[in-house]
KETI-146179 format. One record per residue: x, y, z of N, C-alpha, C in turn; residue number from 1. Coordinates in Angstrom, 3 decimals. Example, Ala and Ser with C-alpha at 12.3 -4.5 7.8 and 13.67 -1.06 7.14 Angstrom:
<sites>
+----------+----------+----------+----------+----------+----------+----------+----------+----------+-----+
|       nu |       nv |       nw |      cau |      cav |      caw |       cu |       cv |       cw |  nr |
+----------+----------+----------+----------+----------+----------+----------+----------+----------+-----+
|   13.190 |   -5.690 |    7.800 |   12.300 |   -4.500 |    7.800 |   13.200 |   -3.300 |    7.800 |   1 |
|   12.850 |   -2.250 |    7.080 |   13.670 |   -1.060 |    7.140 |   12.900 |    0.030 |    7.870 |   2 |
+----------+----------+----------+----------+----------+----------+----------+----------+----------+-----+
</sites>
This chain:
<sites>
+----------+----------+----------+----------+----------+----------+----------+----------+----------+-----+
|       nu |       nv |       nw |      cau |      cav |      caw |       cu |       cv |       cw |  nr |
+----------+----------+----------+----------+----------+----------+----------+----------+----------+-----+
|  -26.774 |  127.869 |  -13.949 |  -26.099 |  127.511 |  -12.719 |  -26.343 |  128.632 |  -11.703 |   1 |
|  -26.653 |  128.099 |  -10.605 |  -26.949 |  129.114 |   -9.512 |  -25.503 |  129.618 |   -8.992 |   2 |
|  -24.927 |  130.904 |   -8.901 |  -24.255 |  130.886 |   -8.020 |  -24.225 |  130.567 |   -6.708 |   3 |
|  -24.706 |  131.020 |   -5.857 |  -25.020 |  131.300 |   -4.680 |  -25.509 |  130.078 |   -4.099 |   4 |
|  -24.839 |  129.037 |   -4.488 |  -25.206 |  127.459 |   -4.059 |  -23.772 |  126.999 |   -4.719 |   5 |
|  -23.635 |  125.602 |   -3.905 |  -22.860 |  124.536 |   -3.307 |  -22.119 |  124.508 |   -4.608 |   6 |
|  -21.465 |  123.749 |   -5.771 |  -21.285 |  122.920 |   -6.897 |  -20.186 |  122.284 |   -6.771 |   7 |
|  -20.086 |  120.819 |   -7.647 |  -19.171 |  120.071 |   -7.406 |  -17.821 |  120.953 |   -7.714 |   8 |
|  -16.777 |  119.853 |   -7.888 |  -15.603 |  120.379 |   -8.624 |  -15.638 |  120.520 |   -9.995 |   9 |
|  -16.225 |  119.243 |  -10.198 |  -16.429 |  119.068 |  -11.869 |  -17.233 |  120.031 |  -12.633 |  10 |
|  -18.187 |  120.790 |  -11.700 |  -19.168 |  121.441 |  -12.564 |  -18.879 |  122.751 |  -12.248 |  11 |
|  -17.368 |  123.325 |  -11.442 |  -16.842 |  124.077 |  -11.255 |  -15.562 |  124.628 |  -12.652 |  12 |
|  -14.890 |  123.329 |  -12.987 |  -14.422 |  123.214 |  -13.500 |  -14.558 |  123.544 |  -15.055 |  13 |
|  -16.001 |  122.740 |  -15.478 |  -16.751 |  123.180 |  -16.804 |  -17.236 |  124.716 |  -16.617 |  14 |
|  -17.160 |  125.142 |  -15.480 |  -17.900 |  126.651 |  -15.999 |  -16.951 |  127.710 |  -15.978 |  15 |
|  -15.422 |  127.411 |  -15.529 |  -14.168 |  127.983 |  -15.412 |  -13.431 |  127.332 |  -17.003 |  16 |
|  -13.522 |  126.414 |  -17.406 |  -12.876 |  125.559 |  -18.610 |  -11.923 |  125.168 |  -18.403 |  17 |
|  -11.425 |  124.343 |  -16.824 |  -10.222 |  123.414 |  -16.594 |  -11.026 |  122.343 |  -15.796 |  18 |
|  -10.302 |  121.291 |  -15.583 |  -10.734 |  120.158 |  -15.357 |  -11.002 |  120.128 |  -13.426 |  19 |
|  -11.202 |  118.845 |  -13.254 |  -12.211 |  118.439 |  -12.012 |  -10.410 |  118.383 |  -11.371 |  20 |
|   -9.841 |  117.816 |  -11.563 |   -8.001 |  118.312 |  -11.232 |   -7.637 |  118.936 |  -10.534 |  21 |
|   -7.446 |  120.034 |  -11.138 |   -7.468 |  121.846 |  -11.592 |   -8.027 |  122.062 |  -10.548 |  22 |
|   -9.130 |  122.384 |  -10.083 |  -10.232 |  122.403 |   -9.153 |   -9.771 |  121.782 |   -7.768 |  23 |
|   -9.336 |  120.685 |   -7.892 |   -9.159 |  119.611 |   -6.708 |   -7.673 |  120.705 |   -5.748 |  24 |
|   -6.843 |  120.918 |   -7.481 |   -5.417 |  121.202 |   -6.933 |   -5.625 |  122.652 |   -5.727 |  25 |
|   -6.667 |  123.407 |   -6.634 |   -6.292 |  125.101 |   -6.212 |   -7.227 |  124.871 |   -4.664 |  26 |
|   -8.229 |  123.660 |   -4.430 |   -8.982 |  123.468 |   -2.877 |   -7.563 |  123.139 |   -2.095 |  27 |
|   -6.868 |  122.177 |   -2.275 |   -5.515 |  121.650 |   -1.978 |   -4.796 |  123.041 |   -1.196 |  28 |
|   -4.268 |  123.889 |   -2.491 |   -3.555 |  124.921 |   -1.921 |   -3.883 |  125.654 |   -1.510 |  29 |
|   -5.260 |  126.092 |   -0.715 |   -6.050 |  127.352 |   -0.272 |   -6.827 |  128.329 |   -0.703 |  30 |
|   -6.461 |  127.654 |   -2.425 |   -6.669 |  129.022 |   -3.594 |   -8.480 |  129.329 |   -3.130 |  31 |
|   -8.847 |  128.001 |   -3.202 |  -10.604 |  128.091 |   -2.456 |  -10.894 |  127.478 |   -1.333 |  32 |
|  -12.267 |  128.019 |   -1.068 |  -12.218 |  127.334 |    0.070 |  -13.270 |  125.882 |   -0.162 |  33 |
|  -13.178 |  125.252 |    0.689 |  -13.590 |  124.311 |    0.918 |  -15.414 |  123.925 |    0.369 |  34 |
|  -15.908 |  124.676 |    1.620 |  -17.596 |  124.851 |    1.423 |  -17.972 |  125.770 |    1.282 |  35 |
|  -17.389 |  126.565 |    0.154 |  -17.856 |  127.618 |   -0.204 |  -18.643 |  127.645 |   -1.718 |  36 |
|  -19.097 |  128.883 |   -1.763 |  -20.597 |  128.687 |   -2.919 |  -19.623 |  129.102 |   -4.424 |  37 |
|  -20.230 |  129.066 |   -5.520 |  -20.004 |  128.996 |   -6.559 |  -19.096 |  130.066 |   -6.955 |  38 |
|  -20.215 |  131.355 |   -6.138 |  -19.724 |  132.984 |   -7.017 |  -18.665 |  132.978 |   -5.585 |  39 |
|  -18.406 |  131.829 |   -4.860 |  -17.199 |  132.629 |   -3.379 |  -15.852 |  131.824 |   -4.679 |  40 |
|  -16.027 |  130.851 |   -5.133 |  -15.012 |  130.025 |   -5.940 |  -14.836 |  131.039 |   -7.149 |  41 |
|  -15.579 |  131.470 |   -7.693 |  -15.497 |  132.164 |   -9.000 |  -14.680 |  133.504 |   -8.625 |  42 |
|  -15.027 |  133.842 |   -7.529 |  -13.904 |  135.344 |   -7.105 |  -12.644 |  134.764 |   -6.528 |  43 |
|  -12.684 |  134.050 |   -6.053 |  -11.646 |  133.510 |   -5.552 |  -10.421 |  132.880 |   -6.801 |  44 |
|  -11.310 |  132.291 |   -7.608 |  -10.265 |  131.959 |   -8.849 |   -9.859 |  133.027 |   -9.661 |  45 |
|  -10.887 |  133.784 |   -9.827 |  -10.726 |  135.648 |  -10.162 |   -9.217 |  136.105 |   -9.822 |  46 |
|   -9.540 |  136.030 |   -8.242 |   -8.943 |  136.978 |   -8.023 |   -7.208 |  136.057 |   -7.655 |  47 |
|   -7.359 |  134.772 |   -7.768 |   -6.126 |  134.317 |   -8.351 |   -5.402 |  134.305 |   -9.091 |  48 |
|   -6.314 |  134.612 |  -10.428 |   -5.398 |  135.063 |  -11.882 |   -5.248 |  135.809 |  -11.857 |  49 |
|   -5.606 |  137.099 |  -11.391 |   -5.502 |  138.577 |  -11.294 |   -3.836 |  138.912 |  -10.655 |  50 |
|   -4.060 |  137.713 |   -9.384 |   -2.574 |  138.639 |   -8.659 |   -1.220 |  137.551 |   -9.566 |  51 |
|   -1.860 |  136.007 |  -10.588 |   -0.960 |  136.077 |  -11.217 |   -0.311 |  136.331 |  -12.400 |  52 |
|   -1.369 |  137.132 |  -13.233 |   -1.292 |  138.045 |  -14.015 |   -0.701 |  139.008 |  -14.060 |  53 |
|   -0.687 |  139.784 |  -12.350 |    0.210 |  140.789 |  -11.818 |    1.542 |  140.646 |  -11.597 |  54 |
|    1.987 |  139.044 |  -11.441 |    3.106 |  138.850 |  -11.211 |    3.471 |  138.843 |  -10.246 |  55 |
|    2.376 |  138.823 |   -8.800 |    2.267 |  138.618 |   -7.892 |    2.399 |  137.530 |   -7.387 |  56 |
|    1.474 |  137.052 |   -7.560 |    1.393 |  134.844 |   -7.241 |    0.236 |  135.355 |   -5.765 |  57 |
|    0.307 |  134.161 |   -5.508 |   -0.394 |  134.035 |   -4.092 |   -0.007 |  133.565 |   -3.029 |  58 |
|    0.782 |  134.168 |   -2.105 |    1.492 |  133.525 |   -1.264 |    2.676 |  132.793 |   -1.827 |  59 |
|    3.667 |  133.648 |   -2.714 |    4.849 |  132.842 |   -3.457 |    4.491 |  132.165 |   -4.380 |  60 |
|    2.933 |  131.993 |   -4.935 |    2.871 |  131.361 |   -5.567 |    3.770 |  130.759 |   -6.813 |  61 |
|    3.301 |  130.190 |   -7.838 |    4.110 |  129.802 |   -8.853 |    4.832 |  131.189 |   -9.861 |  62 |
|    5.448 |  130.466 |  -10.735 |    5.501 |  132.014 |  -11.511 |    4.750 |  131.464 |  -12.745 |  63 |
|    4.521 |  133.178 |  -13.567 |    3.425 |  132.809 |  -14.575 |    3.342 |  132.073 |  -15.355 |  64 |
|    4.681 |  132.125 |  -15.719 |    5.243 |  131.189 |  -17.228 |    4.194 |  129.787 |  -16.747 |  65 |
|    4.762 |  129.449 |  -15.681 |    4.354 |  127.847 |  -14.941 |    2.797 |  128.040 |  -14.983 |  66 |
|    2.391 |  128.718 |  -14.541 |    1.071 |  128.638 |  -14.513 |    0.033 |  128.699 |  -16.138 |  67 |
|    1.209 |  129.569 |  -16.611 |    0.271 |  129.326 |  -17.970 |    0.925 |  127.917 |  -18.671 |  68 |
|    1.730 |  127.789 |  -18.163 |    2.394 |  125.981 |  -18.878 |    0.334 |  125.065 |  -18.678 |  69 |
|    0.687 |  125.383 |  -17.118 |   -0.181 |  124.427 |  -16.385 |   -1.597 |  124.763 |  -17.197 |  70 |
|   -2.238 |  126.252 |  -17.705 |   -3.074 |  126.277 |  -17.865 |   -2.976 |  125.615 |  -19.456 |  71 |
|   -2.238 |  125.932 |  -20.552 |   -2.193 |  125.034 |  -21.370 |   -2.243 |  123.937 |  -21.524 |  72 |
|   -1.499 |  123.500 |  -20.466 |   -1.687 |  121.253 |  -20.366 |   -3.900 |  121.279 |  -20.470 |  73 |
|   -3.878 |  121.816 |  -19.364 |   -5.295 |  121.838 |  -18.987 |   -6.392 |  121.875 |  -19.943 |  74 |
|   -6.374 |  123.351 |  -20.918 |   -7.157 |  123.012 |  -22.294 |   -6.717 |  121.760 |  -23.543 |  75 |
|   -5.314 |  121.844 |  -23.678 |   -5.017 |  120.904 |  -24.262 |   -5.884 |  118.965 |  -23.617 |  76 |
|   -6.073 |  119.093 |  -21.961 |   -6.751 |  117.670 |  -22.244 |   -8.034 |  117.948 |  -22.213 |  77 |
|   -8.241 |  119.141 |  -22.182 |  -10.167 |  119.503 |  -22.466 |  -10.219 |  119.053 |  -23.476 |  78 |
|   -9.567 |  119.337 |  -24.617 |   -9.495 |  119.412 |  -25.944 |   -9.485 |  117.899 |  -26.418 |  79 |
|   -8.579 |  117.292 |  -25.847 |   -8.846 |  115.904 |  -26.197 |   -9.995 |  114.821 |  -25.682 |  80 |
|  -10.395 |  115.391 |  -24.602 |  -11.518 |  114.892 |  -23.527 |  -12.281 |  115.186 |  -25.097 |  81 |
|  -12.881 |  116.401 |  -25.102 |  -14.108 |  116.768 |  -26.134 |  -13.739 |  116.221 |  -27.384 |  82 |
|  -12.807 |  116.086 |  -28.170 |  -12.022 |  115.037 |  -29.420 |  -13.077 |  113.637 |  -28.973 |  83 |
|  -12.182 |  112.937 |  -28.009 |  -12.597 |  111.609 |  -27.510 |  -14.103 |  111.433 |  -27.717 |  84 |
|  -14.453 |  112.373 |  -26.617 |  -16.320 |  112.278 |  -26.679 |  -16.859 |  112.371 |  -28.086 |  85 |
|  -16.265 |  113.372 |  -28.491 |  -16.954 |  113.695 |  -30.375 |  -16.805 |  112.303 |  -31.258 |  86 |
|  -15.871 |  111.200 |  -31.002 |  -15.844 |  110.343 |  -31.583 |  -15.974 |  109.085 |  -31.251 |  87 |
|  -16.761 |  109.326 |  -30.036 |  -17.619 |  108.065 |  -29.224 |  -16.468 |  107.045 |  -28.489 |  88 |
|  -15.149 |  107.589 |  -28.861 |  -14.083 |  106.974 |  -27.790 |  -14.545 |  106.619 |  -26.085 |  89 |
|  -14.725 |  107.654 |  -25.650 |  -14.988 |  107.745 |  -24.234 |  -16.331 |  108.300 |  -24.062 |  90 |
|  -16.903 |  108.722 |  -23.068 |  -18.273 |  108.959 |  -22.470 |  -18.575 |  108.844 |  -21.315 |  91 |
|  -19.302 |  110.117 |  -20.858 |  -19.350 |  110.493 |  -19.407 |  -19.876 |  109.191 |  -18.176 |  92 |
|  -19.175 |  109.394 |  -17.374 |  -19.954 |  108.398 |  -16.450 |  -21.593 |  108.510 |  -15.975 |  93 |
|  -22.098 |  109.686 |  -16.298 |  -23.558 |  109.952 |  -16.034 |  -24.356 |  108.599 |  -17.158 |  94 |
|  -23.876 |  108.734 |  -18.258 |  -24.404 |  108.536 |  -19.607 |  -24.092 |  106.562 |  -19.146 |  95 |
|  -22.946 |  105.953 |  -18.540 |  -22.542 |  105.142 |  -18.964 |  -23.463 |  105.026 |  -17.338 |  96 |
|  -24.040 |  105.361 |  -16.644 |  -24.546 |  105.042 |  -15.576 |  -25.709 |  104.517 |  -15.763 |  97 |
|  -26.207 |  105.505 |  -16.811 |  -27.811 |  105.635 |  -17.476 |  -27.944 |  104.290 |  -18.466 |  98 |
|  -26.662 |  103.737 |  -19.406 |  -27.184 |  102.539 |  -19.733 |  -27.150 |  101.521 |  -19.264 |  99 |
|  -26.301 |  101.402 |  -18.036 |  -26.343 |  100.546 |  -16.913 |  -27.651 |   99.999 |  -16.887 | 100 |
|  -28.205 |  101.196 |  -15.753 |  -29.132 |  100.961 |  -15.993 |  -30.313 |  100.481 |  -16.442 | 101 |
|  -30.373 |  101.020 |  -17.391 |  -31.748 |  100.837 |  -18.448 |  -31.353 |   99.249 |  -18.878 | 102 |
|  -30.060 |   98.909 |  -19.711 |  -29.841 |   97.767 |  -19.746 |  -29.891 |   96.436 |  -18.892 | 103 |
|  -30.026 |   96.698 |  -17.338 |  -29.983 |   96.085 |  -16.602 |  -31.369 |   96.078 |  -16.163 | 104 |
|  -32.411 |   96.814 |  -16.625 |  -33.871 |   96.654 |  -16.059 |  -34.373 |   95.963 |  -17.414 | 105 |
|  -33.808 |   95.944 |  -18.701 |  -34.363 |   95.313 |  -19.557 |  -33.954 |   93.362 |  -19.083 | 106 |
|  -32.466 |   93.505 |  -18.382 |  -32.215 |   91.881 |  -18.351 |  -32.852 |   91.213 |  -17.108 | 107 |
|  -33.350 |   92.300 |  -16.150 |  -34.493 |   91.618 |  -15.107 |  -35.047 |   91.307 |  -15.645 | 108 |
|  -36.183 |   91.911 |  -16.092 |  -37.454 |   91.544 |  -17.137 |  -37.312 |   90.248 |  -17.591 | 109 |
|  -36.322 |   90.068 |  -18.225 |  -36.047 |   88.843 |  -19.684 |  -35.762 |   87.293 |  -18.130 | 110 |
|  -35.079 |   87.478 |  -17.402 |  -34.745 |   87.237 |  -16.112 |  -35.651 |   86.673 |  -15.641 | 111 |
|  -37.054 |   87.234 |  -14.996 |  -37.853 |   87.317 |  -14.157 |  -38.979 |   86.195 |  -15.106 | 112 |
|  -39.181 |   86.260 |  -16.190 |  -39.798 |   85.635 |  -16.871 |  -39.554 |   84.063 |  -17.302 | 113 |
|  -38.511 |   83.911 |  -17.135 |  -37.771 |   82.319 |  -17.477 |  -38.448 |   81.475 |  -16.359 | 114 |
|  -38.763 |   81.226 |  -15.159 |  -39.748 |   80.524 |  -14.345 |  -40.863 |   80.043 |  -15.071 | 115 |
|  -41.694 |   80.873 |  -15.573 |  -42.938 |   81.129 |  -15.928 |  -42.978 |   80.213 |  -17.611 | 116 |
|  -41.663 |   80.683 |  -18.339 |  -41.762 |   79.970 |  -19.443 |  -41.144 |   78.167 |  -19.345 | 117 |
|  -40.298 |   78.438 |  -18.083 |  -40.247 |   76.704 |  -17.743 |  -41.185 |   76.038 |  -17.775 | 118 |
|  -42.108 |   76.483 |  -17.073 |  -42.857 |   75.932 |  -16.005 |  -44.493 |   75.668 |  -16.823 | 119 |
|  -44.250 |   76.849 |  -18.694 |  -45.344 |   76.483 |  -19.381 |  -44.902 |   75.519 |  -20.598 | 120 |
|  -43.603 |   75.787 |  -20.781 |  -42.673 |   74.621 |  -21.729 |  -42.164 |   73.774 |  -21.498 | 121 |
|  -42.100 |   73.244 |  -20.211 |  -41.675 |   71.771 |  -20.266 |  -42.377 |   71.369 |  -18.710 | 122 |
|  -43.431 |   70.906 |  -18.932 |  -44.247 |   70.640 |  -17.846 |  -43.471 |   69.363 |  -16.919 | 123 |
|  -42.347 |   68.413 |  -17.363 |  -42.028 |   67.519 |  -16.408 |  -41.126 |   68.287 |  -15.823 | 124 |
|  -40.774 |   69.702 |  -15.805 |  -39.403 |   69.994 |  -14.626 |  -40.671 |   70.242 |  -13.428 | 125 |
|  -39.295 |   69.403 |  -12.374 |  -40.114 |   69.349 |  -11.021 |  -39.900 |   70.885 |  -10.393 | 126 |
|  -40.744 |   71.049 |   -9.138 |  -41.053 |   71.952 |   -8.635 |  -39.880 |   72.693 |   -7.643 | 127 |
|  -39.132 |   71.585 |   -7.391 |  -38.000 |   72.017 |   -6.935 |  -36.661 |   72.473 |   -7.644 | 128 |
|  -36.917 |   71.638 |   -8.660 |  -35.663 |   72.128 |   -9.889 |  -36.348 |   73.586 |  -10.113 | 129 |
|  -37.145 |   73.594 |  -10.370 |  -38.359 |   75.687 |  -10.745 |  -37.810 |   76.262 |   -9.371 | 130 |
|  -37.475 |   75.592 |   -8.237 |  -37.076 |   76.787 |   -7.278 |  -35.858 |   77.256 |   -7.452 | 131 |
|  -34.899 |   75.878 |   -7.654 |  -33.711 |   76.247 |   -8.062 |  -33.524 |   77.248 |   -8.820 | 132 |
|  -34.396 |   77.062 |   -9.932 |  -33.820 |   78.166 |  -11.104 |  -34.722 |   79.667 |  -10.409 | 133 |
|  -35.476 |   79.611 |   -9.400 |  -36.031 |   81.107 |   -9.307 |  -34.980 |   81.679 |   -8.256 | 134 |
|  -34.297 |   80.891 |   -7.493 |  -33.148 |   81.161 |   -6.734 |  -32.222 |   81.835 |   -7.195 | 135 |
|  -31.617 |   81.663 |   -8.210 |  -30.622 |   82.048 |   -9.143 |  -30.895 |   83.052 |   -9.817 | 136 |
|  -32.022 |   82.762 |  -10.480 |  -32.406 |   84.066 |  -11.084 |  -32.406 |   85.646 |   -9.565 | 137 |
|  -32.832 |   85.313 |   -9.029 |  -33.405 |   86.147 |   -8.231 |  -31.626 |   86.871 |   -7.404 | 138 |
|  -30.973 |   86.066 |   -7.494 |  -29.533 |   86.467 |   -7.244 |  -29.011 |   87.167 |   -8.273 | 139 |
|  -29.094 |   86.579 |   -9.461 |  -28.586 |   87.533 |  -10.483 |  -29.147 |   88.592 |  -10.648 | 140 |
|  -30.596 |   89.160 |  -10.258 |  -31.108 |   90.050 |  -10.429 |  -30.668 |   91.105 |   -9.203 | 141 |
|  -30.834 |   90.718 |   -8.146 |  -29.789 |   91.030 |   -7.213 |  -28.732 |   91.785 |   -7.475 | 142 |
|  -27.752 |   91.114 |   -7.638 |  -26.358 |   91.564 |   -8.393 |  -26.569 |   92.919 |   -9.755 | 143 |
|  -27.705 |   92.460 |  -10.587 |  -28.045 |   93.837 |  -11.488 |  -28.452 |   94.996 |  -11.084 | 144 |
|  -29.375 |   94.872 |  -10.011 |  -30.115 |   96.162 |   -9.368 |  -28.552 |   96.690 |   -8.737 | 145 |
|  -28.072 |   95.706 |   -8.306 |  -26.506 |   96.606 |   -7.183 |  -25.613 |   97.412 |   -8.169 | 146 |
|  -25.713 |   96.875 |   -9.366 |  -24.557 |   97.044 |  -10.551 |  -24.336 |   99.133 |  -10.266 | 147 |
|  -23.003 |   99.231 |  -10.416 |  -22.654 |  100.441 |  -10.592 |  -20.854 |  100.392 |  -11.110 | 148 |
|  -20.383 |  101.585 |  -11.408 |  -18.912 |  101.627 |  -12.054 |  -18.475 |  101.050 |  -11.142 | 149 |
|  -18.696 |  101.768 |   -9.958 |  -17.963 |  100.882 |   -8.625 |  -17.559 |   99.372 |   -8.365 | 150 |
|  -18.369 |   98.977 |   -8.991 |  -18.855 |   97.175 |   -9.277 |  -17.290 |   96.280 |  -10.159 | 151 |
|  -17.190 |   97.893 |  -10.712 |  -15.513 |   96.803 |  -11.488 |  -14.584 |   96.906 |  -10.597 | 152 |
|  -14.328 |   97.086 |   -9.224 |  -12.913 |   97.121 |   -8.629 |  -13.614 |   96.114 |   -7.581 | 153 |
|  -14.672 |   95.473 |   -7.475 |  -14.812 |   94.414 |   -6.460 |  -14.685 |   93.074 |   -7.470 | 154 |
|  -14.391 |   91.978 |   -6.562 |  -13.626 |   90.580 |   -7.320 |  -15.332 |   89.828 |   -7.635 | 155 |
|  -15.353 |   89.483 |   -8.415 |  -16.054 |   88.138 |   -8.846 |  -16.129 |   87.334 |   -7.768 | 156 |
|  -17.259 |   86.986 |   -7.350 |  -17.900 |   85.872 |   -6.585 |  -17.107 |   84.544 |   -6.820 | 157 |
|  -16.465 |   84.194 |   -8.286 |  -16.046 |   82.474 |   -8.552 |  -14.525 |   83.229 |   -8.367 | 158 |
|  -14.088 |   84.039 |   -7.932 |  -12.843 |   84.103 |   -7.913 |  -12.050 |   84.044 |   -6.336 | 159 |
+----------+----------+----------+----------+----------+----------+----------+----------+----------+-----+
</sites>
């Protein structure tokens, strides 16, 4: 990981060992800044534990007890996050993007080919019923190339 460049929250988060959250909360309260680079977040979270380690806080911050509550919740759902993953429960959205994907260029294929096997297996479908079905196909394929996670919070077309 480069410091000295951009990184998400999430990949802020994995290189600190609290979650994309965690990360979100301490941009929230000032703890970081905004568009700042990796090693400006890494001193900055530094030098957050430092003054609450000291018993300082940051600006009133919390007190420690709380903060180490908070940092315990935090490994504790790392811990189950990595549980989950180890036992194929759950799985990253990169991974579940990637079989999207791949699965969805294998059902073009299979898709794209049904014209062709009409049209050599049953020689009386007419030419317009073959458009019909390349119509459809060509929508559903449509709809696969668009496919993303995003895709489950929009409604169904028959609904």
């Amino acid at each position: 990981m480069e410091l000295d460049k951009k990184v998400t929250q999430e990949e802020f988060g994995t290189l600190v060992g609290i979650s994309q959250q965690a990360v979100s909360n301490y941009l929230s309260r000032g703890i970081l800044a905004q568009d700042a680079t990796c090693q400006d977040w890494l001193h900055a979270y530094c030098k957050h534990l430092r003054e609450i380690a000291s018993g300082h806080g940051s600006g009133g911050s919390k007190a420690l007890s709380q903060e180490r509550a908070e940092l315990t919740y935090e490994l504790k759902l790392r811990a189950r996050r990595e549980n989950a993953e180890a036992e194929k429960l759950i799985a990253p959205v990169s991974l579940l993007e990637a079989i999207l994907g791949k699965v969805g260029g294998r059902a073009v294929r299979i898709l794209e080919s049904v014209p062709a096997d009409v049209k050599r297996n049953c020689a009386s479908v007419s030419a317009e019923a073959l458009g019909v079905v390349q119509e459809k196909i060509a929508s559903a394929c449509n709809l696969i190339a668009a496919m993303s996670l995003s895709s489950l919070d929009e409604p169904d077309a028959n609904e």
